[in-house]
C-alpha positions as CSV (number, residue, x, y, z in Angstrom):
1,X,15.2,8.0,-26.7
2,X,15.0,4.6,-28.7
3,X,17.2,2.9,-25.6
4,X,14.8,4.3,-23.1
5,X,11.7,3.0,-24.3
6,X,13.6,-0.9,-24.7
7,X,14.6,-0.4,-20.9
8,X,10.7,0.3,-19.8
9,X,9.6,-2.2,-21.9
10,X,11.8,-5.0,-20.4
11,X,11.1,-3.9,-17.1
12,X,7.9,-6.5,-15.7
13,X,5.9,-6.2,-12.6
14,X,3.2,-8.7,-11.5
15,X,0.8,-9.2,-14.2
16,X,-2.4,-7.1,-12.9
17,X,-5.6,-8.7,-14.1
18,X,-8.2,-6.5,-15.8
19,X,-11.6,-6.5,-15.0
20,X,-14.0,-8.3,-17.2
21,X,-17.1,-6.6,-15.1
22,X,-20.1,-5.0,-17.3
23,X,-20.2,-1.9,-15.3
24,X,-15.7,-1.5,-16.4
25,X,-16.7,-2.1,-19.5
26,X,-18.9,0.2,-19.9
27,X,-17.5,3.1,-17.7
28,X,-13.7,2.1,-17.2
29,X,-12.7,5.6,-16.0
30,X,-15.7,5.3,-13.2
31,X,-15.3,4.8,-9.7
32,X,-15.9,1.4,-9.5
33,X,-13.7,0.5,-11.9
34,X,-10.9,2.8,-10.2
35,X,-12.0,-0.1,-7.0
36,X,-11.5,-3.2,-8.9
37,X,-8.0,-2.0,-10.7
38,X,-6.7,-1.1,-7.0
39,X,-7.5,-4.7,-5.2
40,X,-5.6,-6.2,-8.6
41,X,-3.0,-4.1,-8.2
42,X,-2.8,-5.3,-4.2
43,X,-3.7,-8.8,-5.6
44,X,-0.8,-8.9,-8.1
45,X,1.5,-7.8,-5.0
46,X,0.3,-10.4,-2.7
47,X,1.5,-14.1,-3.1
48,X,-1.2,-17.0,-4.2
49,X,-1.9,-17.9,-0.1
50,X,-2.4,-14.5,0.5
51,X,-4.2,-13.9,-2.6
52,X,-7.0,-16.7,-1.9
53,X,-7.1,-15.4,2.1
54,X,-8.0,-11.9,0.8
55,X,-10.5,-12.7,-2.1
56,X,-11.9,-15.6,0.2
57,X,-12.5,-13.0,3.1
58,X,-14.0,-10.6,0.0
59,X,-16.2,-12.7,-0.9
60,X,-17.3,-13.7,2.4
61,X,-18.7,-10.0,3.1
62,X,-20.2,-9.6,-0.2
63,X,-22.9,-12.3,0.5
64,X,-24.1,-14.2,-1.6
65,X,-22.8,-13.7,-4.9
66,X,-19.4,-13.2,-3.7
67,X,-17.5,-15.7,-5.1
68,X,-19.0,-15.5,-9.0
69,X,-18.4,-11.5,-8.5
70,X,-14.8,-11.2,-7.0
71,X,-14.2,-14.3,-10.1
72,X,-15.3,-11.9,-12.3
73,X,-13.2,-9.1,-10.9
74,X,-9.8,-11.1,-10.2
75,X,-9.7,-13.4,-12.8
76,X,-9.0,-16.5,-10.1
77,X,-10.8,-19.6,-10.3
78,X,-14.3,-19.8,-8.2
79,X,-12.7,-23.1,-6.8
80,X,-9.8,-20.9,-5.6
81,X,-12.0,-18.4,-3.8
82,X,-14.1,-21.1,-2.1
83,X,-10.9,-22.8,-0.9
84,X,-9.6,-19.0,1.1
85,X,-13.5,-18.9,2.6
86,X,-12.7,-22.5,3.6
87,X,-9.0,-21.4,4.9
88,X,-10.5,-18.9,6.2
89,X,-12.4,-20.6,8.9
90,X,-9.7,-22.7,10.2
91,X,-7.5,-21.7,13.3
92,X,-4.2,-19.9,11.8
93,X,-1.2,-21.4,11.0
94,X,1.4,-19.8,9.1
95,X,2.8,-22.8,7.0
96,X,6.7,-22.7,6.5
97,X,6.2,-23.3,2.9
98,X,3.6,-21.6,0.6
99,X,3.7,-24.3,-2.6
100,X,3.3,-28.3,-1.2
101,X,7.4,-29.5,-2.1
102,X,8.1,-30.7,-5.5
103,X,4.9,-28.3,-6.9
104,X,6.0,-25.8,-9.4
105,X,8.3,-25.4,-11.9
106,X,11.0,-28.6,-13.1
107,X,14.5,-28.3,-12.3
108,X,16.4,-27.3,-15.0
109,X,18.9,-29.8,-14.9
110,X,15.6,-32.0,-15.4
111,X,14.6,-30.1,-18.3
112,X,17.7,-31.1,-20.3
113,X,18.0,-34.0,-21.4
114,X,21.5,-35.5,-22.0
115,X,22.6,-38.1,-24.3
């Protein structure tokens, strides 16, 4: 039983964000709440172009408001959000490459240094 429990606790999905929303906090097993921990579940499944395209398009039917609320639900930065409304409005491109080269994580072999 003791193995069990290590093997499910080693085993890591995406992180899913949790709500910081007053109306979570106070009713977490409510319906809303139910909403905003299935879009960060689809969220935590999407990658971070996809991520900012769907939050941006979110926010763009909530009004005004939008981008503060689906902040507050998502945990991503307002600056984030605004930049999928902006993506948003452009003609679509599928880029080849999701991060800009060289962004991201060092190369180990960089990492270590040798002397």
């Amino acid at each position: 039983m003791v193995k069990m429990k290590r093997l499910a606790s080693k085993r890591r999905g995406p992180a899913v964000h949790a709500c910081e929303c007053p109306t979570c906090r106070q009713h977490p097993h409510g319906r809303i709440a139910r909403e905003h921990r299935a879009l960060n579940r689809l969220l935590a499944a999407t990658d971070e172009r996809m991520r900012r395209l769907v939050v941006g398009f979110l926010a763009r039917q909530h009004g005004r408001g939008g981008i503060c609320l689906f902040a507050r639900i998502t945990g991503l930065d307002r600056n984030t959000i605004a930049r999928g409304r902006r993506e948003l409005r452009q003609p679509f491109a599928w880029p080849g490459r999701v991060r800009r080269p060289r962004s991201g994580d060092q190369r180990v072999e960089k990492k270590v240094q040798t002397s």
